[in-house]
VEXVOMAR-191625 format. One record per residue (C-alpha): z negated, y, x negated; residue in one letter. Coordinates in steps of 0.02 Angstrom, whole numbers, plus 50000, padded with zeros to 5 digits. Each point is the difference from the previous one (the first is absolute). Example, Ala and Ser with C-alpha at 12.3 -4.5 7.8 and 13.67 -1.06 7.14 Angstrom:
BEGIN
{atom {49610, 49775, 49385}, A}
{atom {50033, 50172, 49931}, S}
END
This chain:
BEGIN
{atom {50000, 50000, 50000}, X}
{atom {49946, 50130, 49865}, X}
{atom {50177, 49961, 49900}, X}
{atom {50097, 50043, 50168}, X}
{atom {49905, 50149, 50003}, X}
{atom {50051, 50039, 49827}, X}
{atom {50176, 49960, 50027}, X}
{atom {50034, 50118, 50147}, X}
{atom {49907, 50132, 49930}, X}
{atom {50127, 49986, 49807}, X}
{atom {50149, 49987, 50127}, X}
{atom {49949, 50154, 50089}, X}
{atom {49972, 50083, 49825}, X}
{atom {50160, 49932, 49941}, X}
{atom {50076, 50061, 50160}, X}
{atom {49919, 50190, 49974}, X}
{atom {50090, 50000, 49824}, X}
{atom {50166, 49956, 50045}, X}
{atom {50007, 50126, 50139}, X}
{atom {49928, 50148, 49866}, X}
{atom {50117, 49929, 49874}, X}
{atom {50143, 50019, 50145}, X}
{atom {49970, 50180, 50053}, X}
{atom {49984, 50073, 49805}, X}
{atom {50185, 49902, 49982}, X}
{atom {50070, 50087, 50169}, X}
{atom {49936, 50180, 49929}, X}
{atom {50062, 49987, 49821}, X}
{atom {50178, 49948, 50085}, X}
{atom {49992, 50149, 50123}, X}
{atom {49982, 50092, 49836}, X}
{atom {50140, 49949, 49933}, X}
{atom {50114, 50004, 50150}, X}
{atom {49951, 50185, 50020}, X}
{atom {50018, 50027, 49820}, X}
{atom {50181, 49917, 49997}, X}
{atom {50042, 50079, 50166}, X}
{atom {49979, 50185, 49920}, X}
{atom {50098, 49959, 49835}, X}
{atom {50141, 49935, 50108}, X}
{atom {50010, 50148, 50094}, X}
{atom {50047, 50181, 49904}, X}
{atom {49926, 50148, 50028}, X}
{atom {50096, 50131, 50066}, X}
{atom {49961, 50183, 49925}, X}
{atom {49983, 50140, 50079}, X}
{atom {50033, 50206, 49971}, X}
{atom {49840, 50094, 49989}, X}
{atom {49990, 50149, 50094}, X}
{atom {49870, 50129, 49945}, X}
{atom {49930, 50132, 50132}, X}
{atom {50024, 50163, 49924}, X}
{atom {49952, 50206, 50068}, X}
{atom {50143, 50093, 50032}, X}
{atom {50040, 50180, 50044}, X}
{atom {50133, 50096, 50073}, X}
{atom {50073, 50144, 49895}, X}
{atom {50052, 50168, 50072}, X}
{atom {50038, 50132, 49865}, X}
{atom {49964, 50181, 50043}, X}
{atom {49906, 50158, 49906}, X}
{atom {49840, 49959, 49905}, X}
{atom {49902, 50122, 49919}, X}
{atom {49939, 49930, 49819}, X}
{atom {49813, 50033, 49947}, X}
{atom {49967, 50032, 49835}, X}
{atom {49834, 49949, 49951}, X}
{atom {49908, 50049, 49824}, X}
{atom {49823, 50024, 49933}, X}
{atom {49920, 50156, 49937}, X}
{atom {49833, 50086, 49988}, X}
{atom {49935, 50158, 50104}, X}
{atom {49970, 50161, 49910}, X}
{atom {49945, 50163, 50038}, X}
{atom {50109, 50152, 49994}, X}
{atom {49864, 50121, 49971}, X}
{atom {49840, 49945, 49887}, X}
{atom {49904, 50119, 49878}, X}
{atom {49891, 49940, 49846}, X}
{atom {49823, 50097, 50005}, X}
{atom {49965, 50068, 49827}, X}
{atom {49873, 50111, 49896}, X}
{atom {50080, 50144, 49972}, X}
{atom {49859, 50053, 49858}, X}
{atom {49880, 49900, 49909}, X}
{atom {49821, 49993, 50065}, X}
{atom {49857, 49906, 50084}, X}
{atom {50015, 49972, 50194}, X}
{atom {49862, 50064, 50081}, X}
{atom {50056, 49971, 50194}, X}
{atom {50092, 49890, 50069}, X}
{atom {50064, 49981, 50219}, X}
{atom {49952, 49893, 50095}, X}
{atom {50103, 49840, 50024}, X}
{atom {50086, 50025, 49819}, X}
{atom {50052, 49826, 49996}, X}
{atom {50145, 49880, 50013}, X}
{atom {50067, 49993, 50196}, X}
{atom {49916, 50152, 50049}, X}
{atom {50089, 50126, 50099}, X}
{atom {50025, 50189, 49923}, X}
{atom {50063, 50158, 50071}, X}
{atom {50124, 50147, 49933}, X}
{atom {49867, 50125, 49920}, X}
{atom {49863, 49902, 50003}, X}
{atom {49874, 50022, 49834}, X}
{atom {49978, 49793, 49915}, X}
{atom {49904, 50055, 49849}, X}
{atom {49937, 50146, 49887}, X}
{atom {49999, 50004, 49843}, X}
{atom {49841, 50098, 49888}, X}
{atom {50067, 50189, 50023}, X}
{atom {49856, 50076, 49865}, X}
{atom {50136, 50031, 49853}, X}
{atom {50149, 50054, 50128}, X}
{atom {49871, 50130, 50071}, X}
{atom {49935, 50048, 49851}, X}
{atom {50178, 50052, 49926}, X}
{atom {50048, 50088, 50161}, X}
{atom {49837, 50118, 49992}, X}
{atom {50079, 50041, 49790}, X}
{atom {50163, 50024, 50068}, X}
{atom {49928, 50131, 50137}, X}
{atom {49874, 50077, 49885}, X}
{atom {50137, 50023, 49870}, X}
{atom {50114, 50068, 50130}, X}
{atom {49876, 50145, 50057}, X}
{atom {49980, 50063, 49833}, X}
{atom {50205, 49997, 49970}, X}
{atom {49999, 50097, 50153}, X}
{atom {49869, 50130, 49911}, X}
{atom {50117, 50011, 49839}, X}
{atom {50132, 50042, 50129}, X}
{atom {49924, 50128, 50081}, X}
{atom {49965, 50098, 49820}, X}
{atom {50162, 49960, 49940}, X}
{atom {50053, 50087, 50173}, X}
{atom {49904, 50151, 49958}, X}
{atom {50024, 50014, 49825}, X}
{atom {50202, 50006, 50060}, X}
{atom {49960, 50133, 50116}, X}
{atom {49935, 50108, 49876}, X}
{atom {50108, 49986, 49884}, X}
{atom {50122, 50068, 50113}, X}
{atom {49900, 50154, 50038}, X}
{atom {49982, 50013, 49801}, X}
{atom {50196, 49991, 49982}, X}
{atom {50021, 50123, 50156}, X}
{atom {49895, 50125, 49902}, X}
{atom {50085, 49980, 49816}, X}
{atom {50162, 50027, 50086}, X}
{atom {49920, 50158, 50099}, X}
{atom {49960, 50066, 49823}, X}
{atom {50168, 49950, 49919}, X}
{atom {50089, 50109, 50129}, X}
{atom {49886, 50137, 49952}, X}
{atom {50027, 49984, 49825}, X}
{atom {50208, 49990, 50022}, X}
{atom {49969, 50168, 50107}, X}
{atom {49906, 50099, 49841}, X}
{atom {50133, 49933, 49891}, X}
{atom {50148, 50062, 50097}, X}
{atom {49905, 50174, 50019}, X}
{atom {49986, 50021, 49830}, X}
{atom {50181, 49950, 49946}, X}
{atom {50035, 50136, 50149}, X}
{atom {49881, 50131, 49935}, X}
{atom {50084, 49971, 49826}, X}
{atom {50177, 50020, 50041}, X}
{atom {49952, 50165, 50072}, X}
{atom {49914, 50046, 49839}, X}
{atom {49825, 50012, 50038}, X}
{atom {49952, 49807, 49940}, X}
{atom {50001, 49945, 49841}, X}
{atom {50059, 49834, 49940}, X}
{atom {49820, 49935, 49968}, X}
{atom {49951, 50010, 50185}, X}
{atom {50149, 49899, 50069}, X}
{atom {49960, 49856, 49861}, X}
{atom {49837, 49986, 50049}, X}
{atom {50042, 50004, 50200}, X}
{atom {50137, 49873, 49940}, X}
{atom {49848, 49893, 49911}, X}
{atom {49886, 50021, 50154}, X}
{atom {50141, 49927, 50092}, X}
{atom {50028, 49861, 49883}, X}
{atom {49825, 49964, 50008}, X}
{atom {49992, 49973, 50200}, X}
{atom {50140, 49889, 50009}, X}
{atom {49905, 49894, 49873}, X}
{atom {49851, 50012, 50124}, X}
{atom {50120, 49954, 50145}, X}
{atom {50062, 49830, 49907}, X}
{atom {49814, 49956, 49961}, X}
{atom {49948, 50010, 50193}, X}
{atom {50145, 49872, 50028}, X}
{atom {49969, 49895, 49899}, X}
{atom {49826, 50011, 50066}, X}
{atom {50070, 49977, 50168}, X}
{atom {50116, 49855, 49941}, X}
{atom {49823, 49914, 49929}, X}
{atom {49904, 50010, 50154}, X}
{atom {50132, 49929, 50116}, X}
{atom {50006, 49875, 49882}, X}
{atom {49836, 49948, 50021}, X}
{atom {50032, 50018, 50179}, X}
{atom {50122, 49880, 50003}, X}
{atom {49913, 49886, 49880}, X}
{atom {49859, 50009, 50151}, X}
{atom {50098, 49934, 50134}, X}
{atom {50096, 49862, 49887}, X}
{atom {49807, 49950, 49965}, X}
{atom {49965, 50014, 50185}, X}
{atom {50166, 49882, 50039}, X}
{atom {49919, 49879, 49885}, X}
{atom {49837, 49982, 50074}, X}
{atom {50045, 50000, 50185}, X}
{atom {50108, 49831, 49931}, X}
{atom {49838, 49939, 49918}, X}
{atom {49911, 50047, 50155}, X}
{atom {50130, 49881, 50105}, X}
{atom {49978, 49874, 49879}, X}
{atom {49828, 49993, 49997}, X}
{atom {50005, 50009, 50203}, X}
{atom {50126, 49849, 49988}, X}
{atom {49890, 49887, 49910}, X}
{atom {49850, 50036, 50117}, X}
{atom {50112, 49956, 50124}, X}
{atom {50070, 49825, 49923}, X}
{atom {49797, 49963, 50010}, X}
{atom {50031, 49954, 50163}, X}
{atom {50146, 49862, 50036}, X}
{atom {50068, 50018, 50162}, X}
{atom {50097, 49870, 50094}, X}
{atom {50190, 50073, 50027}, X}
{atom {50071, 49886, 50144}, X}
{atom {49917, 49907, 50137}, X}
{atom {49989, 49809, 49932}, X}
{atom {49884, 49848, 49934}, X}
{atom {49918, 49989, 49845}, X}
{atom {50068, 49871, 49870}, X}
{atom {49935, 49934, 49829}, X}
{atom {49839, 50095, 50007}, X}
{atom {49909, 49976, 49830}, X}
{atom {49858, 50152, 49995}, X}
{atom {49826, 50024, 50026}, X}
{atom {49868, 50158, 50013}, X}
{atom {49932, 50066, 49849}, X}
{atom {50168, 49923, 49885}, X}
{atom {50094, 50080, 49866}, X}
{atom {50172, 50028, 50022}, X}
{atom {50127, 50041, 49878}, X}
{atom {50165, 50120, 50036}, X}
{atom {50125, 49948, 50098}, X}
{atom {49908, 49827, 50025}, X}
{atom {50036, 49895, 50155}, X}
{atom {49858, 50005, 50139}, X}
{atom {50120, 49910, 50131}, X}
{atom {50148, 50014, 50119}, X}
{atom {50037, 50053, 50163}, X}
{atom {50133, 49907, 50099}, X}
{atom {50053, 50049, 50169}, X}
{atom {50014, 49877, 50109}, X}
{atom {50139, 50053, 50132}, X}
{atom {50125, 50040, 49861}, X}
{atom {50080, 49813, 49970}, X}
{atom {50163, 49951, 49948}, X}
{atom {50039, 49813, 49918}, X}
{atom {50110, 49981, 49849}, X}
{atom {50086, 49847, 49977}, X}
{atom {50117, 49907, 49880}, X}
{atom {50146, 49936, 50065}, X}
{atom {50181, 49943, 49904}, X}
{atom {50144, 50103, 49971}, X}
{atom {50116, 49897, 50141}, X}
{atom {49866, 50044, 50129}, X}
{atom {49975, 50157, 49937}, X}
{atom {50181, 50045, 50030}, X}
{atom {49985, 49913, 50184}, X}
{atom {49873, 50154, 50031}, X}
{atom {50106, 50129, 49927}, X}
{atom {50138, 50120, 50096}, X}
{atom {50176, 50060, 49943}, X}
{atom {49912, 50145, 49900}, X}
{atom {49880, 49865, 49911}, X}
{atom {49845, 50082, 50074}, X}
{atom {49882, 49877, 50115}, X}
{atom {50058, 50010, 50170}, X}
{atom {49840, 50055, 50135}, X}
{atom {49944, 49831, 50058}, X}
{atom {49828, 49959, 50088}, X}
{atom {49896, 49875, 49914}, X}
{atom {49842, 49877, 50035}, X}
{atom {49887, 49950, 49894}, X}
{atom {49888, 49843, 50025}, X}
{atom {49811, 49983, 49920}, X}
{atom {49978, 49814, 50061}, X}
{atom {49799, 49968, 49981}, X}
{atom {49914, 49831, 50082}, X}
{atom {50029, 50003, 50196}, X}
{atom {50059, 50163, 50014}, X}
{atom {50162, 50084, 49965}, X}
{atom {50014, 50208, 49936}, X}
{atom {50161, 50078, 50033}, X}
{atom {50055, 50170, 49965}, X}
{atom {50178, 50118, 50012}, X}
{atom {50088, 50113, 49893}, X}
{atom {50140, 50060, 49902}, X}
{atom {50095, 49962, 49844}, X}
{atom {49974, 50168, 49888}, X}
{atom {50084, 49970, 49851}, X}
{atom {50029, 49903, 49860}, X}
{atom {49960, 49989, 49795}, X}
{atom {50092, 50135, 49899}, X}
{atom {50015, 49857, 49843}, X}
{atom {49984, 49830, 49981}, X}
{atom {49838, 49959, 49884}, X}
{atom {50043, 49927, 49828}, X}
{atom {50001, 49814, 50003}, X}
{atom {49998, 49998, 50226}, X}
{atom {50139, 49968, 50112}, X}
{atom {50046, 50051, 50157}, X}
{atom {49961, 50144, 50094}, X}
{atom {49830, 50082, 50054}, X}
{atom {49999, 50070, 50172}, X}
{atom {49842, 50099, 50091}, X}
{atom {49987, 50001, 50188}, X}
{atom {49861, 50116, 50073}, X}
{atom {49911, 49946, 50139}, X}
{atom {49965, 50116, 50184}, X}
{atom {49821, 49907, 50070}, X}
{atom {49927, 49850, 49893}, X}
{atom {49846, 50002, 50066}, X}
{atom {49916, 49861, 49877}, X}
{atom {50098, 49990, 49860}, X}
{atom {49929, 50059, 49840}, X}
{atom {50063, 50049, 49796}, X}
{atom {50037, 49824, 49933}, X}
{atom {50033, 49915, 50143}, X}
{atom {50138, 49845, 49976}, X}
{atom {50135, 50023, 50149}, X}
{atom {50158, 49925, 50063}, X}
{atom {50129, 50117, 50016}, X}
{atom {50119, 49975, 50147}, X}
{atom {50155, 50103, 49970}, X}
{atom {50174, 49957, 50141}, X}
{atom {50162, 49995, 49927}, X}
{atom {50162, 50065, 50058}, X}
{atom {50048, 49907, 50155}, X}
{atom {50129, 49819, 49978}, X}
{atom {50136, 50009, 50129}, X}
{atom {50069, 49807, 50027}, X}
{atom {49854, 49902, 49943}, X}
{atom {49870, 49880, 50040}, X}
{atom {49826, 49944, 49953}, X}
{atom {49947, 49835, 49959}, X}
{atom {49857, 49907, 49964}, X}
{atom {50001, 49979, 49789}, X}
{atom {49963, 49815, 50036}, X}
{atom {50194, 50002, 50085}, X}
{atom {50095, 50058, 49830}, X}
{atom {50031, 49861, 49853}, X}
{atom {49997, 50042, 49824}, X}
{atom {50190, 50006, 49980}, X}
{atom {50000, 50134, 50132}, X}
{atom {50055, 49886, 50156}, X}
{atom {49916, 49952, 50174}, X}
{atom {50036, 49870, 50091}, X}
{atom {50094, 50015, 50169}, X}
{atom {50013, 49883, 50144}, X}
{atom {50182, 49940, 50019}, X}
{atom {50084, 49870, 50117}, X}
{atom {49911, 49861, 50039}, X}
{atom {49812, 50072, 49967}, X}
{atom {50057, 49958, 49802}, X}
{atom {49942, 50144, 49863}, X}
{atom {50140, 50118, 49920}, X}
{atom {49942, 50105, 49816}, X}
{atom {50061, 50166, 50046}, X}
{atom {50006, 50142, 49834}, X}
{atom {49939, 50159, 50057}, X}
{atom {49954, 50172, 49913}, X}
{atom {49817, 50044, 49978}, X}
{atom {49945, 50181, 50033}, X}
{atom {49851, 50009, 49981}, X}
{atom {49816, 49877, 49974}, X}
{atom {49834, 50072, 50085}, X}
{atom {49863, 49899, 50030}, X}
{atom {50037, 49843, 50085}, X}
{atom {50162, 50056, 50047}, X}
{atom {50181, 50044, 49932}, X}
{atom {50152, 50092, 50071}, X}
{atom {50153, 49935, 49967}, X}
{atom {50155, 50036, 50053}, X}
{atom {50123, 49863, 50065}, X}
{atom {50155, 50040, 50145}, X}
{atom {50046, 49835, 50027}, X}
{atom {49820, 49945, 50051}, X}
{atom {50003, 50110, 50158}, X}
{atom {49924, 49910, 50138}, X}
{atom {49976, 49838, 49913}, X}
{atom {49855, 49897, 49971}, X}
{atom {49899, 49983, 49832}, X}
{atom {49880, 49901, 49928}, X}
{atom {49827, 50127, 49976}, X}
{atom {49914, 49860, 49887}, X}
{atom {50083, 49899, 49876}, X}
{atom {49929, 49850, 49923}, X}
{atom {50064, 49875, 49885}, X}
{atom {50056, 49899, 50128}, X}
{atom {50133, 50115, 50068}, X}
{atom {50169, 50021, 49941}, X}
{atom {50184, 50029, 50023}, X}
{atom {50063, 49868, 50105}, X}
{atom {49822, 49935, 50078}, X}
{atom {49975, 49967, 50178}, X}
{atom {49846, 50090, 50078}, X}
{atom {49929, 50033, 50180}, X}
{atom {49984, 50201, 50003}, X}
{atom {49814, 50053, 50052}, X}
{atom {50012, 50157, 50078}, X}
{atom {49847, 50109, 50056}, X}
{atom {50046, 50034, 50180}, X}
{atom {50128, 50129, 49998}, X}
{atom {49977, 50072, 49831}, X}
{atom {50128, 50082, 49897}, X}
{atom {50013, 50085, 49813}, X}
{atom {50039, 50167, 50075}, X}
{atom {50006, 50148, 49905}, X}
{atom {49841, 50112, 49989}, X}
{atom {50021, 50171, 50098}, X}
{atom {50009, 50137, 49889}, X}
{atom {49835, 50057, 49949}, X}
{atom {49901, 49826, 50073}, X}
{atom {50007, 49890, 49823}, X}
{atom {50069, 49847, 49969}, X}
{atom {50031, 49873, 50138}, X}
{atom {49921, 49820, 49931}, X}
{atom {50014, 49827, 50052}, X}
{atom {49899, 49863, 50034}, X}
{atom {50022, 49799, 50021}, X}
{atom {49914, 49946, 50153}, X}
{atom {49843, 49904, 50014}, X}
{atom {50042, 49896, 50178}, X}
{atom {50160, 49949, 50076}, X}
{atom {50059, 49945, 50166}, X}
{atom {50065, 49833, 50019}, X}
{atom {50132, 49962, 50125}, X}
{atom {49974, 49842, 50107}, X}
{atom {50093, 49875, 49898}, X}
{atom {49938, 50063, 49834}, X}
{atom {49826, 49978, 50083}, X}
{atom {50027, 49816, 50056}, X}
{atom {50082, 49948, 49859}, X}
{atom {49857, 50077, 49882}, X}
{atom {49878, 49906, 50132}, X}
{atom {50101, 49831, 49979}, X}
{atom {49978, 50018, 49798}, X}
{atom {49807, 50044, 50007}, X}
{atom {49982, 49849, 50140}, X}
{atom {50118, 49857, 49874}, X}
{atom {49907, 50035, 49848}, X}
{atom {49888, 49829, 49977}, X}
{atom {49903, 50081, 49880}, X}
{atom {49945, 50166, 50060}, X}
{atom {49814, 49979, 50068}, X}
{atom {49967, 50009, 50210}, X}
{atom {49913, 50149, 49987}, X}
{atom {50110, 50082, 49889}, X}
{atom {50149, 49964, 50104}, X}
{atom {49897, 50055, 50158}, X}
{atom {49967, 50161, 49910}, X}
{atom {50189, 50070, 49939}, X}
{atom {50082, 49929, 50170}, X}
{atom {49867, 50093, 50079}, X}
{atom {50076, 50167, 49887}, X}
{atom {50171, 49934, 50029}, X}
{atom {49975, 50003, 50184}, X}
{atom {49968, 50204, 49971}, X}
{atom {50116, 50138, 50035}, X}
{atom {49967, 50076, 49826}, X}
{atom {50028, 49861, 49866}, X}
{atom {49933, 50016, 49823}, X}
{atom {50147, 50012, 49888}, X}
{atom {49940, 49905, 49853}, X}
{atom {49948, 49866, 50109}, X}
{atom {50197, 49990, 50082}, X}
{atom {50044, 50015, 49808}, X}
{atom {49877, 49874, 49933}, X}
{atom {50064, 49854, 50143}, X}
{atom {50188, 50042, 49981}, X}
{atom {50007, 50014, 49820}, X}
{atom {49927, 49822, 49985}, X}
{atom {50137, 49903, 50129}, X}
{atom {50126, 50101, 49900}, X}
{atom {50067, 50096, 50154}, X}
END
């Protein structure tokens, strides 16, 4: 009984085997079959079709923007220095960097003993000038009497002399008398001469008197000047600068104290090259009136401000290029001396262009046009002009045809794409005064029904794609708005 046992239970063991040993046979031949069935049968391959953006072009008038960096300036700043040596024995209040000055207003004072002291010389010496003056005055005046009176008696004298000589020729004289009337004579002329040379002297002296006067009112002035420069007075309405003083310091002449910079007196100077320089020109080579903006861009917050081009540099510094241009500004409320800004200068308006994304022009100067069949064309155009993200070329026989606004390795002449288009946007050209138009590749797509189904039909025949991650993209399929890297990602890998 217990080797019956034994027997059924080996066959059923036996039996257990040959069925395992069965089904591992049956799968290695389904292998195989499957294996031979797919070498047996080629594989057909098929064009790739890449989904590219695309915009329409429509030339028209653009206005270029010039854009260049320079550095604000004021037009009207003063440097604050000692006039005379001395000690500084006031100062204002608020002498200090930032702080906020008006025309006349007194900053400092400088020790005014010496400058006084010279003044009250000056003066004293000018009162007694004035006392030398006033003698020199009167000793003139009488000297004149004194000559009036010699000449009274040199009349007399030439009288007695002709009497005589009369008296003699009717012989009652003798010839002694008239010589000594003649002598007496002689003799008052003499006396005459002395008194002007006496008179000569003491205007002389008179004039020496004022010329000494002259002299001393200048001292006098001089003396009154340097009290004055004691005191240094602030000449224009600005902000203090580069302050380096304190109370009770010694200055030297002429030394630097500061600077005053006034604030609402801007301009920018810029370097730009000589080919945009002569884009800003007119016939007469003078800088033609334009209105400007300059940008201060600071963390979350943007500082704009207008003006005008003024002029330009008279020479060209040694070893620099280009030009130097200066632009003054009306209301920059914010700006301050040394500020870094972007200069944005338009251009003469482009008749018969367009503006493109720089992303749409190749390195050899080409785009790439949509021709028959939805396959790429390399179309040469002429570049204007690069700004920013964008260029403006020029190119007639584009005119209402489609281009590619990003190229990627992938695309070429002769490939097949499926244009993306951004509803109904175009590559327009910017009206005049707006700045360039730009482009943009779109984010989401629309999928027509078929498209949809057939993208559906891929997602739902991939074996290997998870439940939940099929559940999830037919789920964004199913969407009016489709992702288009998803559309991209599941076409690009059926190769259609």
């Amino acid at each position: 009984m217990r080797f019956v046992m034994r027997s059924m239970v080996a066959m059923c063991l036996l039996a257990v085997t040959l069925a395992v040993l069965a089904l591992a046979a049956h799968s290695i031949y389904s292998g195989l079959q499957a294996r031979w069935a797919e070498k047996s049968v080629p594989r057909v391959a098929r064009e790739r079709i890449y989904a590219a953006p695309v915009i329409s072009v429509a030339s028209g008038t653009v206005v270029p923007e010039m854009e260049v960096y320079g550095e604000i300036r004021s037009r009207r700043t003063l440097e604050v220095r000692a006039p005379r040596a001395g000690r500084i024995i006031w100062l204002a209040d608020g002498f200090e960097d930032g702080a906020e000055v008006s025309e006349g207003q007194t900053l400092l004072r400088l020790d005014p003993s010496d400058a006084q002291a010279a003044l009250n010389l000056a003066l004293s010496d000018r009162r007694r000038a004035e006392a030398d003056a006033r003698d020199a005055a009167r000793g003139r005046d009488l000297a004149l009497d004194e000559l009036a009176s010699a000449q009274g008696q040199a009349e007399l004298r030439r009288a007695a002399a002709d009497r005589q000589r009369t008296l003699r020729d009717r012989g009652v004289g003798s010839d002694a008398a008239v010589e000594t009337a003649e002598l007496a004579a002689q003799q008052a002329e003499q006396a005459v001469l002395s008194r002007r040379q006496a008179v000569a002297s003491a205007e002389a002296q008179v004039d020496q008197a004022a010329v000494a006067l002259g002299r001393l009112d200048i001292t006098i002035a001089e003396a009154e000047r340097a009290l004055a420069e004691t005191e240094v007075m602030a000449k224009f309405t600005g902000r203090l600068s580069d302050v380096a003083v304190v109370q009770g310091g010694l200055v030297g002449q002429n030394e630097k104290l500061g600077q005053i910079v006034d604030p609402h007196a801007l301009e920018v100077s810029a370097r730009i090259s000589t080919a945009q320089f002569a884009r800003l020109v007119g016939p007469d080579g003078t800088l033609r009136p334009t209105t400007i903006v300059a940008e201060l861009d600071l963390p979350g917050v943007q500082m704009t401000a207008q003006g005008q081009l003024a002029r330009s540099g008279a020479v060209v510094g040694t070893g620099q290029a280009g030009r130097v241009i200066y632009a003054t500004l009306d209301i920059a409320p914010g700006f301050q001396p040394g500020d870094f800004v972007t200069l944005r200068i338009p251009e003469r308006p482009l008749n018969d262009v367009v503006a493109l994304p720089s992303t749409a022009l190749g390195n050899d100067g080409t785009v790439l046009a949509l021709g028959p069949d939805e396959r790429l064309e390399s179309v040469v155009v002429a570049l204007e002009r690069r700004q920013g993200d964008t260029v403006i070329v020029r190119a007639p026989i584009l005119e209402g045809r489609d281009v590619v606004a990003e190229r990627t390795a992938l695309l070429g002449a002769g490939v097949r794409v499926r244009p993306i288009r951004q509803g109904d946007q175009r590559a327009t050209a910017t009206p005049e005064g707006s700045g360039p138009a730009t482009a943009q590749a779109a984010e989401t797509v629309e999928l027509t029904p078929e498209r949809r189904a057939a993208l559906i039909s891929i997602v739902e025949e991939n074996a290997r794609m998870p439940k939940e991650a099929k559940a999830r993209i037919i789920a964004q399929l199913s969407q009016d708005k489709v992702p288009v890297q998803m559309v991209e990602r599941l076409e690009s890998r059926i190769g259609g």
